[in-house]
C-alpha positions as CSV (number, residue, x, y, z in Angstrom):
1,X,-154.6,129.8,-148.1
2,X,-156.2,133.3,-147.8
3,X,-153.4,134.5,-150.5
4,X,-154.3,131.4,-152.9
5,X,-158.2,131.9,-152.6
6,X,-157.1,135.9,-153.9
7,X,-155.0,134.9,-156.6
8,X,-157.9,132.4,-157.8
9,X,-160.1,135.2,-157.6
10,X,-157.8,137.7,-160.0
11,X,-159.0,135.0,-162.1
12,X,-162.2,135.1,-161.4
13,X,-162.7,138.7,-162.3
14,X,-161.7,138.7,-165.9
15,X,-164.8,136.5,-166.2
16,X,-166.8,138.8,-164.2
17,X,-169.6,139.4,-166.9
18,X,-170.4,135.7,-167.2
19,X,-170.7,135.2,-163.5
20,X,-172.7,137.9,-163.8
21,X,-175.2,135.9,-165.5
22,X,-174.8,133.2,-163.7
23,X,-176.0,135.3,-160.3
24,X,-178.9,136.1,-162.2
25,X,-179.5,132.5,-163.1
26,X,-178.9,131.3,-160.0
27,X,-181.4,134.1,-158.5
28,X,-183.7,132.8,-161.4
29,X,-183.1,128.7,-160.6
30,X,-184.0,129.5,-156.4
31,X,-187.1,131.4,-157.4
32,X,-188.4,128.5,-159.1
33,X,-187.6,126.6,-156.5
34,X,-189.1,128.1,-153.6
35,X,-192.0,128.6,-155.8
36,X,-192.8,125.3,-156.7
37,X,-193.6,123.8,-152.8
38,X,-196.4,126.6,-152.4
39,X,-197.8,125.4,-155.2
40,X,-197.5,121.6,-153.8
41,X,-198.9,123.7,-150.3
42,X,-201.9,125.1,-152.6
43,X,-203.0,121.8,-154.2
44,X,-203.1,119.8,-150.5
45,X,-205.6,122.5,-149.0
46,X,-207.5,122.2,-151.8
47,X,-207.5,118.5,-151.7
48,X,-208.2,118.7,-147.5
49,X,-211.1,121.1,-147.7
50,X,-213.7,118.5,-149.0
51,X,-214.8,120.3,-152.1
52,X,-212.1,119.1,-154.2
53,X,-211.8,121.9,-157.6
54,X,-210.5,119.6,-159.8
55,X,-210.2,122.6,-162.2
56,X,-207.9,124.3,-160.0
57,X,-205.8,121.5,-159.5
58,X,-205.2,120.8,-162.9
59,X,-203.8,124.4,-163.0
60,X,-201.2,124.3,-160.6
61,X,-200.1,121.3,-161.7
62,X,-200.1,122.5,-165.2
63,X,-198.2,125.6,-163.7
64,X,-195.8,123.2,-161.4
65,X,-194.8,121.5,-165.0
66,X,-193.8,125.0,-166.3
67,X,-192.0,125.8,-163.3
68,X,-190.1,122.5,-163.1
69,X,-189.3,122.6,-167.0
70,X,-187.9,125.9,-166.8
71,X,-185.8,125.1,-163.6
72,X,-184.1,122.4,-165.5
73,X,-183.6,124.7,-168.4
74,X,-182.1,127.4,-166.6
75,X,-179.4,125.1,-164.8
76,X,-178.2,123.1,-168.3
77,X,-177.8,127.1,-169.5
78,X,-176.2,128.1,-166.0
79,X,-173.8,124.6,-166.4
80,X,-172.7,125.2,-169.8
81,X,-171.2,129.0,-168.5
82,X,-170.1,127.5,-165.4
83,X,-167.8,125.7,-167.7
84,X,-167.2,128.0,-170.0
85,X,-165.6,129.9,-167.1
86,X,-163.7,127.5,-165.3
87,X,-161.9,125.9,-168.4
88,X,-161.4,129.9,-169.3
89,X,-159.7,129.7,-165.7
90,X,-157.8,127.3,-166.8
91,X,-157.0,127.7,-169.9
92,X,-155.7,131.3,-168.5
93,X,-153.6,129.6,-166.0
94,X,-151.6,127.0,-168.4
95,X,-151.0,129.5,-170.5
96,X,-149.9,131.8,-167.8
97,X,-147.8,128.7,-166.6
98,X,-146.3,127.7,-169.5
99,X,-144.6,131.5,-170.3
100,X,-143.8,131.3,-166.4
101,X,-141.7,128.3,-167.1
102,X,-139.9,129.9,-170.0
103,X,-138.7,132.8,-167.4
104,X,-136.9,130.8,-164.9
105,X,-133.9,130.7,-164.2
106,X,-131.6,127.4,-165.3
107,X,-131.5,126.9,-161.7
108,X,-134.4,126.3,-161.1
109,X,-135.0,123.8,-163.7
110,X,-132.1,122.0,-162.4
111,X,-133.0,122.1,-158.5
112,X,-136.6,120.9,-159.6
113,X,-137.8,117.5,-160.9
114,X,-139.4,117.7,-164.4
115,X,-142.2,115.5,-163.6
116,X,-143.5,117.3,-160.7
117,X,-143.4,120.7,-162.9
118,X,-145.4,119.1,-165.6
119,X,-148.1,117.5,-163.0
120,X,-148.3,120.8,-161.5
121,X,-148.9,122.3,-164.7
122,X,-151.2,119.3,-165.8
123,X,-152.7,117.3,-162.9
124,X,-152.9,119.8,-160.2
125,X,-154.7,122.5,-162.4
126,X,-157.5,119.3,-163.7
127,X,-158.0,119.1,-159.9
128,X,-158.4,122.3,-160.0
129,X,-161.2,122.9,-162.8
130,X,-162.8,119.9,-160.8
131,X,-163.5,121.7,-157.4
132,X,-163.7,125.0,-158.9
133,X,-166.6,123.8,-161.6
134,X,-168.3,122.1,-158.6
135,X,-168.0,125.5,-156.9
136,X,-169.5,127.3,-159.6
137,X,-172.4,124.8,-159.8
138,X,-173.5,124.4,-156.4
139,X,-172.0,127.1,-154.3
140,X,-174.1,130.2,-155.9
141,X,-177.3,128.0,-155.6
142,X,-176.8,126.6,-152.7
143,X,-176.2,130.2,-150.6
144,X,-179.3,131.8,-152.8
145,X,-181.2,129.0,-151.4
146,X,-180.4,129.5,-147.9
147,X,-181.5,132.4,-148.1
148,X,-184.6,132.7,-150.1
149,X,-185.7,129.8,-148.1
150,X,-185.4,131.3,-144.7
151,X,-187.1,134.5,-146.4
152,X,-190.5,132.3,-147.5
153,X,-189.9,130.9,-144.2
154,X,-190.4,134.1,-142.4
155,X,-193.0,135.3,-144.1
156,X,-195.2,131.9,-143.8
157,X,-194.4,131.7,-139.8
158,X,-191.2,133.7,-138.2
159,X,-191.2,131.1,-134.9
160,X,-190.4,128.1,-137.5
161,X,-187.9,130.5,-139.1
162,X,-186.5,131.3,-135.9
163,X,-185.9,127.8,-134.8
164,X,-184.5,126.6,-138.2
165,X,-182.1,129.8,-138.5
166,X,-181.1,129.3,-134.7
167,X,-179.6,125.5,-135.3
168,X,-178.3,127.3,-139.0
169,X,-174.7,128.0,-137.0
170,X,-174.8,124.5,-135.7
171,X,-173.7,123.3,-139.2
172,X,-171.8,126.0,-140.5
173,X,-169.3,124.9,-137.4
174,X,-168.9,120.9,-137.8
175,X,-168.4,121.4,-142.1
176,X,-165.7,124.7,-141.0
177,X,-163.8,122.4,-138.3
178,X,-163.7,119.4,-141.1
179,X,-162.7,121.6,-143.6
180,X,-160.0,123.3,-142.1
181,X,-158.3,119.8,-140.8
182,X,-158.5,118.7,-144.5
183,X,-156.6,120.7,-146.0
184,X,-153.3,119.7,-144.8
185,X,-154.1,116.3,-145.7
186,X,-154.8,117.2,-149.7
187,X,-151.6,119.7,-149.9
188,X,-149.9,115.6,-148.6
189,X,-151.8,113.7,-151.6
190,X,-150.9,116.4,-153.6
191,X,-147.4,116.4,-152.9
192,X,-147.2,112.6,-153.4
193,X,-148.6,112.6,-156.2
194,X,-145.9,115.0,-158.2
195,X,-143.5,113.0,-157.1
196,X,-145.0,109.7,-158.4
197,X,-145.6,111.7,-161.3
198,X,-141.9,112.7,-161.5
199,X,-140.4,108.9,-160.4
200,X,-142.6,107.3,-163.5
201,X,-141.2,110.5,-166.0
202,X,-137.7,109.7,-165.2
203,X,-138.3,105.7,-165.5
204,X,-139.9,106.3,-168.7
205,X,-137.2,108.8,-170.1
206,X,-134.2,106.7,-168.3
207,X,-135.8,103.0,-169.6
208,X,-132.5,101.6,-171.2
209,X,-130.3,102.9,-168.6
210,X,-132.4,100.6,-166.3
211,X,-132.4,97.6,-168.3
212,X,-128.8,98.1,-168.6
213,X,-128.4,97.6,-165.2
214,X,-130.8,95.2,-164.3
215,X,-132.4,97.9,-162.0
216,X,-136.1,97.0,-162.7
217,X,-136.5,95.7,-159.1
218,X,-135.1,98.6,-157.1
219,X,-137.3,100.5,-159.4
220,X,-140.7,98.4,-158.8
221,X,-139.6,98.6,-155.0
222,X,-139.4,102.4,-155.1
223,X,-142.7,102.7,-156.8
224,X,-144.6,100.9,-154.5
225,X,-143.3,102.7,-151.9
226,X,-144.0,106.3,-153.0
227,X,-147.8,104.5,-154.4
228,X,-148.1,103.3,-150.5
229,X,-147.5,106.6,-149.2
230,X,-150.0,108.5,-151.5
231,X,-152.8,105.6,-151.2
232,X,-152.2,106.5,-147.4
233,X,-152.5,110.0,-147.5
234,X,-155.3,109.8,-150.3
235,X,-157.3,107.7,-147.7
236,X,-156.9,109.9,-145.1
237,X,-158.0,113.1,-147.2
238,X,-161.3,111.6,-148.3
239,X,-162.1,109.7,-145.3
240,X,-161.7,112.9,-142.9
241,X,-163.3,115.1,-145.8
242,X,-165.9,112.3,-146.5
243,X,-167.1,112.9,-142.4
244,X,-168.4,116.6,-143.1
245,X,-171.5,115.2,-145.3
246,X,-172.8,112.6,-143.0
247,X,-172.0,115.3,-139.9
248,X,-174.2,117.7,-141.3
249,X,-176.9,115.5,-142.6
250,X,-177.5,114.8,-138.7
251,X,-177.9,118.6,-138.0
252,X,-180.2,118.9,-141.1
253,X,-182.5,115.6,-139.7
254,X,-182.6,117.4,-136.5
255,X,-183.7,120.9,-138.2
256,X,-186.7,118.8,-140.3
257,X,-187.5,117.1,-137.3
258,X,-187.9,120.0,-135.2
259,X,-190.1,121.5,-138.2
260,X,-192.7,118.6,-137.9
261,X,-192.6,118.8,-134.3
262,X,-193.6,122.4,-134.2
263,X,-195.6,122.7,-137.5
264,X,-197.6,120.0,-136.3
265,X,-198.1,121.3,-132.6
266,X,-199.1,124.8,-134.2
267,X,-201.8,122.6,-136.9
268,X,-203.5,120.4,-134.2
269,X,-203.0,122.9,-131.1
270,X,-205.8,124.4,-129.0
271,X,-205.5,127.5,-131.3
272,X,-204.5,126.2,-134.6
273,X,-202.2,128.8,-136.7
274,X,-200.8,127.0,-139.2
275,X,-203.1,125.1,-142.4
276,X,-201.6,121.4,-143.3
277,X,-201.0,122.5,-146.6
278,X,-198.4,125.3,-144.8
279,X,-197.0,122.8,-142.8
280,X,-196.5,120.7,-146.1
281,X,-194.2,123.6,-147.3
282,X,-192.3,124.3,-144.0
283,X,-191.1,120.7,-144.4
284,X,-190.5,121.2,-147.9
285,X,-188.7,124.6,-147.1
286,X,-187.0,122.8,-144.2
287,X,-185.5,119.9,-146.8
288,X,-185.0,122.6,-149.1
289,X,-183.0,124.4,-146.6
290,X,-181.2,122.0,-145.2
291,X,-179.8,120.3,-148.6
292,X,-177.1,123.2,-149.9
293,X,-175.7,122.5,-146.7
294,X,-175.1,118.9,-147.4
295,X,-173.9,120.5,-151.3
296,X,-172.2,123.1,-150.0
297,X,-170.0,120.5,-147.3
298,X,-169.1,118.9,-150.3
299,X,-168.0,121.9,-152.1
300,X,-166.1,122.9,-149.5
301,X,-164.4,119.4,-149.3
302,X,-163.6,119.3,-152.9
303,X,-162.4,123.1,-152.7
304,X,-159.8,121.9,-150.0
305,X,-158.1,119.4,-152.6
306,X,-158.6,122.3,-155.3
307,X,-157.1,125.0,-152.9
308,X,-154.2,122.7,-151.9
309,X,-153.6,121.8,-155.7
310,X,-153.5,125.8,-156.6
311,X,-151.6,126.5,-154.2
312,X,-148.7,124.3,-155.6
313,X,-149.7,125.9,-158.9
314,X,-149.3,129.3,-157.4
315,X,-146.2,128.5,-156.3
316,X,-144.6,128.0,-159.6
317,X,-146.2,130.9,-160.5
318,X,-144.8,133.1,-157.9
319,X,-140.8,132.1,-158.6
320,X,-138.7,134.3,-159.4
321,X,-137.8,135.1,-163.1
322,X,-134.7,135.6,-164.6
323,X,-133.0,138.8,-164.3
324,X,-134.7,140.7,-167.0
325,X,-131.9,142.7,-169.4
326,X,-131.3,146.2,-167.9
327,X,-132.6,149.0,-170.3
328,X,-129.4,150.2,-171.5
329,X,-128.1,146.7,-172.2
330,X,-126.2,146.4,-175.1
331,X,-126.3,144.9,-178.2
332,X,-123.5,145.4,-180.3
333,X,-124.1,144.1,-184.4
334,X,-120.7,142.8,-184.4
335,X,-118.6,140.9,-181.3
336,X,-115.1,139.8,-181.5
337,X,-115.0,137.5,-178.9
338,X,-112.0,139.0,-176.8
339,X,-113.2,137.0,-173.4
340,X,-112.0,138.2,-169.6
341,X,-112.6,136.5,-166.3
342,X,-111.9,139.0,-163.4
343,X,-111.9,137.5,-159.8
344,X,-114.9,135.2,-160.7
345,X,-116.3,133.4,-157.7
346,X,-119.6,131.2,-158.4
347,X,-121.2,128.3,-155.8
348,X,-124.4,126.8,-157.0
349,X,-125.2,126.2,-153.1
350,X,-123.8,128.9,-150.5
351,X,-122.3,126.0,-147.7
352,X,-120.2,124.1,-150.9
353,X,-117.9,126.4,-152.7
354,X,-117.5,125.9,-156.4
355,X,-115.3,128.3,-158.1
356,X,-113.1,131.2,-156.4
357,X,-111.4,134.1,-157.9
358,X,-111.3,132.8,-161.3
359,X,-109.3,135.3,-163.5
360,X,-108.4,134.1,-167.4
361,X,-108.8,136.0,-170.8
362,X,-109.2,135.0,-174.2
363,X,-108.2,136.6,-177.3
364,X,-110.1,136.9,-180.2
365,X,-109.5,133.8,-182.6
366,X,-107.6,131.7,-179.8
367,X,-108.3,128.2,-179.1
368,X,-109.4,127.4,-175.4
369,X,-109.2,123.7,-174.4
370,X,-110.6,123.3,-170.5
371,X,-110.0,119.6,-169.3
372,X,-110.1,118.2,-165.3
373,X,-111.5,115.8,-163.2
374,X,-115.5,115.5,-163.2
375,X,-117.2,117.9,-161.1
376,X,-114.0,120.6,-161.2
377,X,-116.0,123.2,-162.4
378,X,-115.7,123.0,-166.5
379,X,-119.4,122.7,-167.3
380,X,-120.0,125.6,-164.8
381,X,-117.6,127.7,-166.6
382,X,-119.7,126.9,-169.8
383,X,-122.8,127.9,-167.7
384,X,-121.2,131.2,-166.6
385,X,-120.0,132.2,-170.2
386,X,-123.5,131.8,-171.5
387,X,-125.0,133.4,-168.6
388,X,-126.9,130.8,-167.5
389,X,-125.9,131.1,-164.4
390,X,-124.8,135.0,-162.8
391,X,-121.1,135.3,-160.8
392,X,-121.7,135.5,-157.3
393,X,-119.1,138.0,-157.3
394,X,-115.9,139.2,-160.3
395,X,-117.1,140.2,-163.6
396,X,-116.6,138.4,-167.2
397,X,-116.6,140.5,-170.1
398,X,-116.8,140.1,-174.3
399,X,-114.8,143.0,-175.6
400,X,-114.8,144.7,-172.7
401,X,-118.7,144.6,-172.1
402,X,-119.7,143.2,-168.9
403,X,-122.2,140.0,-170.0
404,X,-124.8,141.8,-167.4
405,X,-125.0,144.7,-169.7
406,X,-125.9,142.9,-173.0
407,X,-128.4,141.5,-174.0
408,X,-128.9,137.5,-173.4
409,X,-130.0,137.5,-176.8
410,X,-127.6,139.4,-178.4
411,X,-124.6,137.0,-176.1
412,X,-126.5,133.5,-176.9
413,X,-126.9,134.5,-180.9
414,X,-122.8,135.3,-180.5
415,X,-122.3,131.7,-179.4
416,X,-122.3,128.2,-180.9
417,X,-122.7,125.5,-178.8
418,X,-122.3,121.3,-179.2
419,X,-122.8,119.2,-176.1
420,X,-122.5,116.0,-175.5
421,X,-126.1,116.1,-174.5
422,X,-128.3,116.9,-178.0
423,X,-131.3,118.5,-178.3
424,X,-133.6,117.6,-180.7
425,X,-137.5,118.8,-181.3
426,X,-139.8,117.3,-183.5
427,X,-140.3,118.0,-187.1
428,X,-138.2,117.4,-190.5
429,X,-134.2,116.6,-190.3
430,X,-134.1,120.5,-191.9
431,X,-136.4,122.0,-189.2
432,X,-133.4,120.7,-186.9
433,X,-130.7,121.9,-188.6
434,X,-131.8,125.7,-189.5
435,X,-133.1,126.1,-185.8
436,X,-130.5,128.9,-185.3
437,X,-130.9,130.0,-189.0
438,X,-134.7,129.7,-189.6
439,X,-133.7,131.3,-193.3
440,X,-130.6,129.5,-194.7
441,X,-131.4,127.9,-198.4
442,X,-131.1,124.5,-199.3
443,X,-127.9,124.8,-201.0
444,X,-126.5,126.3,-196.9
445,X,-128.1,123.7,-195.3
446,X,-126.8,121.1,-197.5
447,X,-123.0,122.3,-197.3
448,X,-123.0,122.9,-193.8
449,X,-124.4,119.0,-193.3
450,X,-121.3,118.1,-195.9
451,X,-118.5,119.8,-193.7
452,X,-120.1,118.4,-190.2
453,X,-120.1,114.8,-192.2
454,X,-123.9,114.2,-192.0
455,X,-125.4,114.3,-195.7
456,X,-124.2,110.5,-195.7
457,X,-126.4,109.5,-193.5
458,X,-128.8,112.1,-194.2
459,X,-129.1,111.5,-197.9
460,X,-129.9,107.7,-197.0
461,X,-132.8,108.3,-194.7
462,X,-136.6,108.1,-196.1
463,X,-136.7,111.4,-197.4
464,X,-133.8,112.3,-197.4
465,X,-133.7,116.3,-195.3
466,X,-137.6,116.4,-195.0
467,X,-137.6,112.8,-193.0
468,X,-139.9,113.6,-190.0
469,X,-138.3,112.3,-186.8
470,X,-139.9,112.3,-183.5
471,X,-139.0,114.2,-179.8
472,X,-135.1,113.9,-179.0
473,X,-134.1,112.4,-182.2
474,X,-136.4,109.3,-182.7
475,X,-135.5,105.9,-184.1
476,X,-131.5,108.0,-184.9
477,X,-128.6,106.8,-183.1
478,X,-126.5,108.3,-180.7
479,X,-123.7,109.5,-182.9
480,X,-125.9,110.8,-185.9
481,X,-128.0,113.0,-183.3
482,X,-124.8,115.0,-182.2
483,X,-124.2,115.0,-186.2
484,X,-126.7,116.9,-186.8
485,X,-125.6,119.2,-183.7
486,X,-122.4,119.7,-185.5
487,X,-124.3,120.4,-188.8
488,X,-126.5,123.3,-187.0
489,X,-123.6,125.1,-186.0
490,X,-121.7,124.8,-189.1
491,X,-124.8,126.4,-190.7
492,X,-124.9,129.6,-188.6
493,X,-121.0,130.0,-188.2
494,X,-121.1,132.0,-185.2
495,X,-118.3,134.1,-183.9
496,X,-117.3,132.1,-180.4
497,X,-117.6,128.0,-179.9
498,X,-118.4,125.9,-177.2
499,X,-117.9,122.2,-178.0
500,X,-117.9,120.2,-174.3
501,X,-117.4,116.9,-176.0
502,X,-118.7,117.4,-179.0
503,X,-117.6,114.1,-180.7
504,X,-118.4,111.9,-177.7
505,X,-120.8,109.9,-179.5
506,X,-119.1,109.6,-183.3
507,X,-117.1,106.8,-184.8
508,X,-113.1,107.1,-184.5
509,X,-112.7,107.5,-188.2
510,X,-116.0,110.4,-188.7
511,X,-114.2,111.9,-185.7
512,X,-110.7,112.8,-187.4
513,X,-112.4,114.2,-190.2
514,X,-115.2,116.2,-187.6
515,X,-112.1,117.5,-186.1
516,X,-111.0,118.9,-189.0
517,X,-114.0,120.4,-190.1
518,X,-113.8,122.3,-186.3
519,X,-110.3,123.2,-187.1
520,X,-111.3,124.9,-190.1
521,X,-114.2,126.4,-188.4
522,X,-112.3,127.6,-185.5
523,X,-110.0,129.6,-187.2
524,X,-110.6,133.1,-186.5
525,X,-113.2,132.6,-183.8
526,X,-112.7,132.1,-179.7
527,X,-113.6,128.6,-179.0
528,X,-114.0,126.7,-175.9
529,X,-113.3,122.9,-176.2
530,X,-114.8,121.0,-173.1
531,X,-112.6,117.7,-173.6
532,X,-112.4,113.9,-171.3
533,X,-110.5,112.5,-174.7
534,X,-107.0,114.5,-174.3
535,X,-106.5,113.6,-178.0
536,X,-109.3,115.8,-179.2
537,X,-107.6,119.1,-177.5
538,X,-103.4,118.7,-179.0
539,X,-104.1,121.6,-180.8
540,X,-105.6,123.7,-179.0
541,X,-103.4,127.8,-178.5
542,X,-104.4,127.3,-174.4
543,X,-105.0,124.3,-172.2
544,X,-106.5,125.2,-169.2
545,X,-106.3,122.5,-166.0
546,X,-109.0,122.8,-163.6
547,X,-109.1,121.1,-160.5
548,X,-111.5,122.0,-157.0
549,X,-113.0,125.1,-159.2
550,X,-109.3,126.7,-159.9
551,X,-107.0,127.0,-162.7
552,X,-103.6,125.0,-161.7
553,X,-102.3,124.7,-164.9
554,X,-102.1,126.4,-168.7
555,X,-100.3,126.6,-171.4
556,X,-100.0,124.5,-175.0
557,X,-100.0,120.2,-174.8
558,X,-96.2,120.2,-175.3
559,X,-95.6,122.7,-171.9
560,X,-98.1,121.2,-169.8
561,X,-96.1,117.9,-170.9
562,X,-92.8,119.1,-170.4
563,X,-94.4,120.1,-166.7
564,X,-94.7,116.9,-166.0
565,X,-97.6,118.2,-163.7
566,X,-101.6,117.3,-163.1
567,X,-101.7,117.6,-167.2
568,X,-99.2,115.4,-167.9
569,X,-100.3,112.7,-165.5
570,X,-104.1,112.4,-166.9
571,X,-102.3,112.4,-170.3
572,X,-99.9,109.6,-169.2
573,X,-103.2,108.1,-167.4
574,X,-104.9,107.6,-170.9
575,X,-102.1,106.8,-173.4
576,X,-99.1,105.7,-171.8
577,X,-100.1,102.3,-170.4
């Protein structure tokens, strides 16, 4: 807690000329305030003396008015700064966030669930603002108050002051020992509450594949039961935070009763030293006193929840980056796309092995085909080769360059990649397409969309290239969203390929003539064709067969064939019966 509460504060200080002014507006706001009971104190002895000046009256009510009008003007002044800083606070700490986010590694995207990230970046830093704007509001007052009040107390009678500063520690202890069990019961609501947050982003993303298959129960049931565990946890933060009001308010009644008791023993004893109207303001003082503690308890209870929420924030935050690009890295204007794989090993968790002294090169121009059962290691290859991912050990190298001495940059702008998986932003059809090629004219855009096969389909929409379509694509279907995939990299014509099932999603007969249009692309640059459909890859110069993370086969379709080996039997799998 002690290293979130510092980070909040580097916050803090690059608003430190506003809170500045907020001191002095506090100092400002407690003045009036401790000014206005002697005033009250004032107008009662006049009123108990017997000769009753109505004239004098009139003016310290007249001054109480001013007093009171400028209080309140002070604090709406002091509230609009207070917000002005927190939602600077914040404000600095999405932003901060947000660039965070675009340092991480891959894997931690993948090892993290995207709805928690985004309610740590939205919902825990509004909880936040909440306890910190409170803070700002009542904190500053409240310990100015304390203070000033046990001043005036002092100076009006030190044995009241003694006796009110003596129970003072009383409850400081029952709000710290509340406090500290709280916050262990907000970090739990806050926890549950990311993952609700990230259950109802992936039903909402993953809505047809549930109707699909009928899973609309299961998910109902799974909701409920992560909504029972945060109702439970919720409950048990506010009702043990909820006890540090009503805990101190007892210690406060027994400091104001202990005032009347004495004030009204030293006004009536057998030597009176104290005038009603000073007892009137020991009471008020002693009220006064006594109330930032009851504000101050509930600061500190909402600070808890906005503690527990930073520190999740924090946490983010503080993960590591990616390896930033060493100084020297290169970045060579022109790559051939000569590829080599020595003794790669790679494990995306240490206990479960993935891939083990990998070794395979490329040649510039050649056709690559990887196929294999799921989870052998063909996607991960892809990961390496765009260094996504680092070797745990071995080295790969582009024309003899290692791919941790150049630039990610320079290695990503050198590769073209199609996935099964598009990716889509919002904006125009043309927006989409010139994503890697934010200059190409209209006549480039237009003949790269004819050799992918997508100005059909293009030309028929609304309007045509500048139809607006929404986040992932919109109301387009599967196979026209991978089109326009196909279309992107057939606009930048980059010197090395990756297609891992590039044509998953397209028509039979748009597929032959796709496939074409790649084999004409190809030629002349090193390609990588990810493949399931054994059809797709007959062509291809190399077939690599992966299997547990290892290469067990190469060689052209008619060897592997001839084999009659692991090839040769998923071949025979898909066509032969």
């Amino acid at each position: 807690m002690k290293n979130t509460f510092a980070r909040v504060l580097s916050y803090i200080k690059k608003s430190i000329g506003l809170l500045i002014v907020t001191l002095i507006l506090a100092l400002a706001i407690v003045a009036m305030t401790l000014y206005l009971p002697i005033l009250i104190g004032d107008a009662i002895d006049l009123c108990i003396d017997g000769n009753v000046d109505l004239d004098a009256i009139v003016n310290l009510l007249i001054k109480a008015a001013a007093v009171v009008g400028l209080t309140a003007l002070l604090q709406w002044i002091m509230s609009i700064i207070n917000n002005n800083i927190t939602y600077r606070i914040v404000r600095d700490i999405r932003r901060d966030a947000i660039r965070k986010i675009q340092k991480l590694p891959l894997s931690y995207i993948d090892s993290h669930q995207t709805g928690e990230t985004v309610n740590r970046v939205i919902s825990d830093v509004d909880t936040f603002s909440d306890g910190l704007l409170m803070g700002f509001t009542q904190f500053f007052t409240g310990i100015i108050t304390i203070i000033g009040t046990l001043v005036v107390l002092f100076i009006i009678d030190w044995r009241i002051a003694l006796f009110v500063a003596a129970l003072t520690p009383l409850s400081l202890f029952v709000a710290k020992f509340i406090a500290e069990h709280t916050h262990d019961f907000f970090l739990a609501q806050s926890k549950t509450k990311a993952e609700q947050t990230a259950f109802v982003n992936e039903t909402v993303s993953e809505q047809k594949v549930s109707i699909a298959f009928s899973h609309g129960d299961e998910n109902i049931e799974k909701f409920e039961e992560i909504n029972n565990r945060l109702s439970k946890a919720a409950l048990k933060a506010t009702f043990y935070s909820s006890l540090t009001n009503p805990s101190t308010r007892v210690v406060n009644n027994l400091v104001y009763f202990g005032v009347a008791l004495l004030g009204g023993f030293f006004c009536i004893g057998v030597a009176p030293s104290m005038t009603i109207g000073n007892l009137a303001v020991c009471l008020r003082y002693a009220n006064q006193y006594t109330k930032p503690f009851n504000e101050i308890s509930g600061v500190i209870t909402e600070l808890q929840n906005a503690l527990a929420c930073a520190s999740r924030i924090f946490e983010l935050l503080d993960a590591k980056e990616i390896e930033p690009d060493h100084e020297d890295a290169a970045a060579p204007d022109k790559i051939n796309g000569n590829i080599v794989f020595k003794d790669v090993c790679f494990s995306y968790t240490p206990e479960k092995k993935l891939i083990e002294n990998f070794n395979f090169s490329a040649d510039h121009g050649q056709r690559i085909a990887i196929v294999g059962p799921t989870g052998c290691g063909k996607t991960t290859l892809i990961n390496l080769l765009m260094r996504f991912y680092n070797p745990t050990s071995g080295e790969i190298t582009i024309d003899s360059i290692s791919t941790r001495n150049l630039k990610r940059a320079t290695l990503r702008k050198n590769f073209g990649m199609v996935l099964q998986d598009t990716w889509l932003r919002e904006g125009t059809i043309r927006d989409n397409i010139t994503m890697g090629k934010p200059d190409a004219t209209d006549e480039e855009v237009i003949t790269a969309a004819k050799a992918a096969h997508a100005h059909g389909f293009i030309k028929n929409l609304p309007n045509g290239y500048d139809t607006y379509i929404g986040e992932d694509g919109g109301a387009l279907s599967a196979g026209q969203k991978q089109l326009l995939c196909i279309t992107r990299i057939m606009l930048c014509l980059p010197p090395m390929l990756i297609l891992d099932e590039a044509t998953s999603s397209i028509d039979t007969r748009t597929e032959m003539r796709i496939q074409n249009a790649f084999a004409t692309l190809m030629k002349g640059r090193t390609s990588f064709i990810v493949a399931h459909r054994l059809s797709t890859i007959r062509e291809a110069d190399v077939i690599l067969v992966m299997k547990d993370g290892n290469i067990i086969e190469q060689g052209s379709h008619s060897e592997l064939l001839n084999k009659g080996g692991f090839y040769a039997e998923l071949w025979n799998a898909q066509f032969v019966n």
